[in-house]
N, C-alpha and C positions, 0 to 999 in steps of 0.2 A: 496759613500762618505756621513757618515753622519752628519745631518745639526742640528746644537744646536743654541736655542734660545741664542740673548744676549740684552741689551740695545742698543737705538741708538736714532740718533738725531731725536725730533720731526716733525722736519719739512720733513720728507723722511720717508714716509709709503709705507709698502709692503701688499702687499695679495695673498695668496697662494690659490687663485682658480677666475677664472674667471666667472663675470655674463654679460651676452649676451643678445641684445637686437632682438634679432633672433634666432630660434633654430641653434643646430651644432653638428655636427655627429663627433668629435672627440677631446676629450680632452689630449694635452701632459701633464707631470710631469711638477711640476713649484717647482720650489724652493724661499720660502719668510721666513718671518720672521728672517734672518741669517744677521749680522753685524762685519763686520771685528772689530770694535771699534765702541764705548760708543759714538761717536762726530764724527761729517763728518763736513768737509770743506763748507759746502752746503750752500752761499746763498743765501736766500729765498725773492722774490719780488710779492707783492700782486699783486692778479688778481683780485682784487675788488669782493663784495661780494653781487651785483643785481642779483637775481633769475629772473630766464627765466621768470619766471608767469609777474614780474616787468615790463621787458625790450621792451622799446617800438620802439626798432630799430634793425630788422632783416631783411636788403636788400636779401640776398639771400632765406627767406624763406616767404617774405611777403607776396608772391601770393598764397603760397600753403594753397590748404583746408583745413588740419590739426593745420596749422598755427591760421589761421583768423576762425575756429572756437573757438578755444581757446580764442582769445582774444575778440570775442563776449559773451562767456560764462563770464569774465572777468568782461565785461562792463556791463551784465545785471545782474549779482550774487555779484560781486565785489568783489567775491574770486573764487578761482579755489580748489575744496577738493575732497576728496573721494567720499563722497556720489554723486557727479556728471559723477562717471564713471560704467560702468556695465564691470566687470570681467568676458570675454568669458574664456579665460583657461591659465595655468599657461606653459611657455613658455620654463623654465627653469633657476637654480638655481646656484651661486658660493657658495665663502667663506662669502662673503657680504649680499647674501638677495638671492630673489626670485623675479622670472621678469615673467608678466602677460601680455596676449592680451589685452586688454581694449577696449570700446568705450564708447561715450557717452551717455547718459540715455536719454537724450532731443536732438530729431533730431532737434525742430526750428533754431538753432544754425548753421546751414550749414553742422556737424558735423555726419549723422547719416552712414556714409559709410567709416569715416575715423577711423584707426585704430592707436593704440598708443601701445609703448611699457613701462608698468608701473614697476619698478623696487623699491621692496619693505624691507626696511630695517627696523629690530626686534634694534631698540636703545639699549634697556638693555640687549639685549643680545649680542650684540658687545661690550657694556660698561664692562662686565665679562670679555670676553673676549681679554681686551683691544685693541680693532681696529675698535672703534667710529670712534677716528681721521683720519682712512685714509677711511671712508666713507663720511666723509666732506670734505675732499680733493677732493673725485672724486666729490663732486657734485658742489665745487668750482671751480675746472677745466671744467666742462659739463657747467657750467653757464656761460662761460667767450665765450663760443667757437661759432662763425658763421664763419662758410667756409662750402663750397659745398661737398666734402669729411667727414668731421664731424659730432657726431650728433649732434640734435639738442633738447636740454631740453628745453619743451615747459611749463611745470611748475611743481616747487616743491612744497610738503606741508608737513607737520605733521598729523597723526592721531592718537591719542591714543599714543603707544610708538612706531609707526611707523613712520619711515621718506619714504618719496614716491617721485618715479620722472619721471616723464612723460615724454616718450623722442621717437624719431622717431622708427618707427617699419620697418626693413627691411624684405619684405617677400621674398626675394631667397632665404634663407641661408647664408651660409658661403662659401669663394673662398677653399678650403679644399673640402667642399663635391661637389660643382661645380669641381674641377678637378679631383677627382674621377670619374667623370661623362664622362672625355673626352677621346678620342682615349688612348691609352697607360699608363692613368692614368696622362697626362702630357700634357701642354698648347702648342702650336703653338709660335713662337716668337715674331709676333705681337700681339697675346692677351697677352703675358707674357708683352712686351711693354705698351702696354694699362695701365694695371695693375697696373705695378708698376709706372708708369708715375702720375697716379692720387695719389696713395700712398706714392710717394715724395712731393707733392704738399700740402699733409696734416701734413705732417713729416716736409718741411717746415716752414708752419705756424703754429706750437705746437712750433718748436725752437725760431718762431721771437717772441711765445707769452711769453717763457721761461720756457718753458715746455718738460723738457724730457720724450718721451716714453718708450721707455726698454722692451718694449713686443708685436711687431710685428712677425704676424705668420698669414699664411690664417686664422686659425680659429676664430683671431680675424679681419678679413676684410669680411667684410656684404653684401650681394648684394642686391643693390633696384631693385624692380619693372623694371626700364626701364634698367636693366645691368649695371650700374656704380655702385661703390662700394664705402663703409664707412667706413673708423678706428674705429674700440668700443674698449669698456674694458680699463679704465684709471688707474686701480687700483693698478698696479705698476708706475706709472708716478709720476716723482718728478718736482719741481718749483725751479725757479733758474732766477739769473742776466743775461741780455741779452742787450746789447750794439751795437745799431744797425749801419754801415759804409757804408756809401758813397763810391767807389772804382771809381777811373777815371784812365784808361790805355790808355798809347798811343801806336800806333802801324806802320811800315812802309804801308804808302797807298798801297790799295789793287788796280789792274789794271785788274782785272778779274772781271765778274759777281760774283756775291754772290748766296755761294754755290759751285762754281770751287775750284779749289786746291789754287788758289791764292786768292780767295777773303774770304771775312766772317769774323767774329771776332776770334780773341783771336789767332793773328798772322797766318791766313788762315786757320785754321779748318773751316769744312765744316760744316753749322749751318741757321737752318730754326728757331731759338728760336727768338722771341722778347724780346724785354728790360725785362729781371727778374723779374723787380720791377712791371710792369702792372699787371699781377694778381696776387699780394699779398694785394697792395697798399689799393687794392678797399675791402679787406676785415678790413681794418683799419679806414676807414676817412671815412665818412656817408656826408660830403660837402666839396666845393673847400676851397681848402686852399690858401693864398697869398706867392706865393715863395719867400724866404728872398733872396734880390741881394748879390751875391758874387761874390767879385773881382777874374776876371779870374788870373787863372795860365797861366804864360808865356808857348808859346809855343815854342819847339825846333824845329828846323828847319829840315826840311822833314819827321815831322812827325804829324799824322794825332791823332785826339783821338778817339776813343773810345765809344760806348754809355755807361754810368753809369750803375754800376753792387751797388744793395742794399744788404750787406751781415749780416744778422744779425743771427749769429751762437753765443748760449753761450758756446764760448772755455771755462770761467773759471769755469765752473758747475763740481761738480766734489761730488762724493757719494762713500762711501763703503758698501754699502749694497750686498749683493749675492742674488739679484733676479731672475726673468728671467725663460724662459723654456729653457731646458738642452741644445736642439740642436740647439737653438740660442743665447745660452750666447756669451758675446766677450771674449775673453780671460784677458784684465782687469779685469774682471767680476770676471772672475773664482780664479785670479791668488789673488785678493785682495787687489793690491796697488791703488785702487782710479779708477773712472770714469766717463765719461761726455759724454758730446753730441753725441760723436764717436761713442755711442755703437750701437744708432741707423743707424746709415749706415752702421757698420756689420752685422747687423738684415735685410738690405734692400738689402743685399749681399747672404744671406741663404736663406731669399723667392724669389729671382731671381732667384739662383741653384734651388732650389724643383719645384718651378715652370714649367719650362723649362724640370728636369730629375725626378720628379715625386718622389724624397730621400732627404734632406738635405745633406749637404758635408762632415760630420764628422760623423755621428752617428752610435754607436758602440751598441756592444752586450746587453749593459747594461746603464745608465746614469753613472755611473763612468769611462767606457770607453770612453763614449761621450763625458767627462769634458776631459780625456786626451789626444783623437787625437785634438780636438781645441787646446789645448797648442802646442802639439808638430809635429802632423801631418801634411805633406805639403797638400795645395789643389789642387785637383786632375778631369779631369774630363771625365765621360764615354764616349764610343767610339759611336757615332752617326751616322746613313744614312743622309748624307744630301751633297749635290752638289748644285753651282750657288749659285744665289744669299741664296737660305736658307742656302748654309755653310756661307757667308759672314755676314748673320744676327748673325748668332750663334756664328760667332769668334767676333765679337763686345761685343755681350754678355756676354760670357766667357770672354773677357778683363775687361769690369767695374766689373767682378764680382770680378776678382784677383785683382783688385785695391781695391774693396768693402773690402776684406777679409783678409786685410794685418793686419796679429799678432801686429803690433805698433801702436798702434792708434794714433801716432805722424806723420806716414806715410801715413794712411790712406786717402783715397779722402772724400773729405770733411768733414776732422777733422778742416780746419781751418778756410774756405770760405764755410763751410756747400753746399748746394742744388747747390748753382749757379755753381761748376765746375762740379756736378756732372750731371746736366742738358746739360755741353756743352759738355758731353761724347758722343762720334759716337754714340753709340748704339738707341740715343735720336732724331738722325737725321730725319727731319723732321717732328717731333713735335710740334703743335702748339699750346704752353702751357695757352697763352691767351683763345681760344675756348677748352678746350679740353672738355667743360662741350657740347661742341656740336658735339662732334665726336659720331659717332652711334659704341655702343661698340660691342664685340665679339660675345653677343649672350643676348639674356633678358631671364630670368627665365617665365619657361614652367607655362601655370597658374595652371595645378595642383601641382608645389611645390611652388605655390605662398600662398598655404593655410598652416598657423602654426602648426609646429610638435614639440610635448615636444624632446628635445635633454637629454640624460640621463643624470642623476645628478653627481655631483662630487663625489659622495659617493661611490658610485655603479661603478665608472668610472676601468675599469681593466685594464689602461694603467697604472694608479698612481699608487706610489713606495710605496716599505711598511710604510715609516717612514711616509707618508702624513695619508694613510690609517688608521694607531694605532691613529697618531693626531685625524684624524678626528670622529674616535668610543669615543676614550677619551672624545671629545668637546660635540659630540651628549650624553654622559652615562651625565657629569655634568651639559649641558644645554637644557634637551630634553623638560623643559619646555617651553622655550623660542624660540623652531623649530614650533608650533602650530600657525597657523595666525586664532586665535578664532575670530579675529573683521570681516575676511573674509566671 
């Protein structure tokens, strides 16, 4: 299928290659630049414009060295720029810039063993280009973000006609070449658990921040140092209204232990989840707050309520753009009539399947076969060894996943209540979303792949389809002056 440039609304930028703030052993076909219509429905709510260098409140990163050297370089320079970093070697490249190891020049600083990942954009030659804008997107989006899954942009700057952004360095890799790594090419069900457990949790908080992502795939989920993993690559994410609700359910009293078939919330499912709202809350509110008293609601009589569920999904975010890599687009997506929030949880649906069966669920001969089993094809899934409990884990599995991958995104789990019902899915069972940041994960990255390897360039890349391929010779022949980082 091919993809023709059109107009579209500014506030919803696309980019057709991904840049990484860790190497990664494998790039899909992406489709960007492509707009059903001139105008999307799209709208757009500031995420304030304080650059990391600025921001003097980062709970979840304050301890870290990386952290707190920076902002001692900060407080004795009273800028953070280029000349304060030494460029060990270039890490690897998108459509947007080029991404470099770093450290810093001056060990006084606490700084001299901590590594940064610096991600370097050519201004005039994006401004040719037209797609400045969605490099200030992504860096307006990286500046707004503290959550433990996230990264975290430690400081931007300018130099010359370059814009720079200092942001966490993951040295595993990517969840892609970690599962390439494993038995059969394919995760266990509690590391697939794990996985995507933390990667809802970040998909979470991009929605309550009003941020769709649109481009979940191992290659974009980074493994740190200690095995927990990080969403990268904003560069397809759009901004949007986000309305957040209070939800109070009542329910018939439960007469069983919590956890038995008759106890637990959300009328006896069986659920080790704490109230939703604790680990989102603390990544919002930096002091106590004073509760405003509200006049209780009457209760009915034999029935009990509920803990409060905080649901802050933007149902009305809604974009025509045709982004996305092929074998995770949603079928909205493909099909053209508009899309929102939903597409992310069919994205959390097809890195669940690969995960687990080491293939995504549709993916055909070619990317145009791939756009047509998602429309039309049912989903389907291979025949596995597994008895006792590992079938039981697996049929759980396979349910959120056929719930994940429903063609309606009106039908979908969690088109409406986002995260929280997909959190109270079995498959989640015994999860303790509050600590997960303390669960010791699957495995930590061996320390010889803890050392940066260039991942090949987009250029070079022989999975991308011809139409990116011609783009991209054409882009390199009219702006080959503007690929040279002479300031480097």
């Amino acid at each position: 299928m091919e993809a023709t440039s059109s107009s579209r609304d500014e506030s919803d930028y696309e980019s057709s290659c991904s840049s990484s703030v860790a190497p990664r052993g494998s790039c899909r076909s992406r489709i960007s630049d492509v707009s059903f219509s001139s105008t999307s429905s799209l709208s757009v709510r500031s995420l304030g414009g304080e650059s990391a260098a600025s921001a003097a409140y980062k709970p979840h990163k304050a301890n870290q060295a990386e952290w707190v050297a920076i902002r001692r370089l900060q407080t004795a320079a009273g800028r953070v720029g280029l000349d304060h970093f030494r460029l060990v070697r270039r890490l690897g490249g998108g459509d947007l810039g080029n991404v470099y190891l770093c450290r810093l020049h001056e060990p006084g600083f606490g700084g001299a063993e901590c590594a940064y990942a610096m991600k370097v954009v050519d201004k005039e030659a994006l401004a040719v280009r037209k797609k400045l804008q969605r490099a200030e997107m992504e860096r307006e989006i990286l500046a707004t973000l503290d959550h433990p899954f996230l990264p975290t942009l430690y400081a931007s700057f300018e130099a010359a006609n370059y814009s720079c952004l200092v942001m966490e360095f993951c040295p595993g890799g990517d969840l892609h070449a970690l599962r390439q790594r494993q038995p059969g090419r394919r995760f266990s069900v509690s590391s697939a658990k794990f996985y995507v457990a933390e990667i809802l949790l970040a998909l979470e908080y991009l929605h309550m921040m009003g941020v769709v992502y649109r481009d979940l795939k191992p290659e974009n989920v980074l493994v740190r140092g200690d095995g927990h993993v990080m969403l990268s690559d904003f560069d397809l994410s759009f901004k949007c209204d986000v309305v957040p609700k209070l939800l109070r359910h009542r329910r018939l009293p439960s007469h069983g232990p919590v956890g038995s078939k008759h106890g637990g919330p959300a009328g006896g499912a069986a659920s080790c989840v704490p109230p939703p709202m604790q680990p989102v809350l603390s990544c919002f509110y930096g002091r106590k707050r004073t509760p405003v008293p509200r006049a209780a609601a009457p209760r009915e009589e034999g029935l009990e309520e509920t803990e409060p569920e905080l649901v802050a999904e933007p149902v009305n975010a809604r974009s025509r753009s045709f982004v996305g890599t092929h074998e995770y687009l949603a079928p909205e997506v493909i099909s053209g009539t508009g899309h929102g929030s939903a597409v992310d949880w069919w994205t959390v649906g097809v890195f669940l399947y690969e995960l687990l069966f080491g293939r995504t669920p549709f993916k055909g001969e070619n990317n145009e076969k791939t756009l047509v089993n998602i429309l039309k094809q049912p989903l389907s899934f291979p025949r596995t060894a597994a008895n006792g409990k590992d079938w039981e884990d697996l049929a759980r599995a396979q349910d959120l996943i056929s719930k994940l991958l429903v063609k309606n995104p009106k039908k979908r789990i969690g088109s409406s209540r986002g995260s929280v019902e997909i959190k109270r899915h079995d498959f989640f069972q015994g999860v303790n979303w509050a600590l997960i940041r303390s669960v010791r994960p699957p495995e930590a990255p061996p320390r010889d792949l803890q050392r940066a390897r260039p991942r090949p360039s987009p250029a070079t890349d022989p999975r991308k389809t011809t139409i990116e391929k011609e783009k991209e010779k054409q882009e390199l022949h009219h702006h080959e002056a503007h690929q040279h980082f002479d300031y480097f």
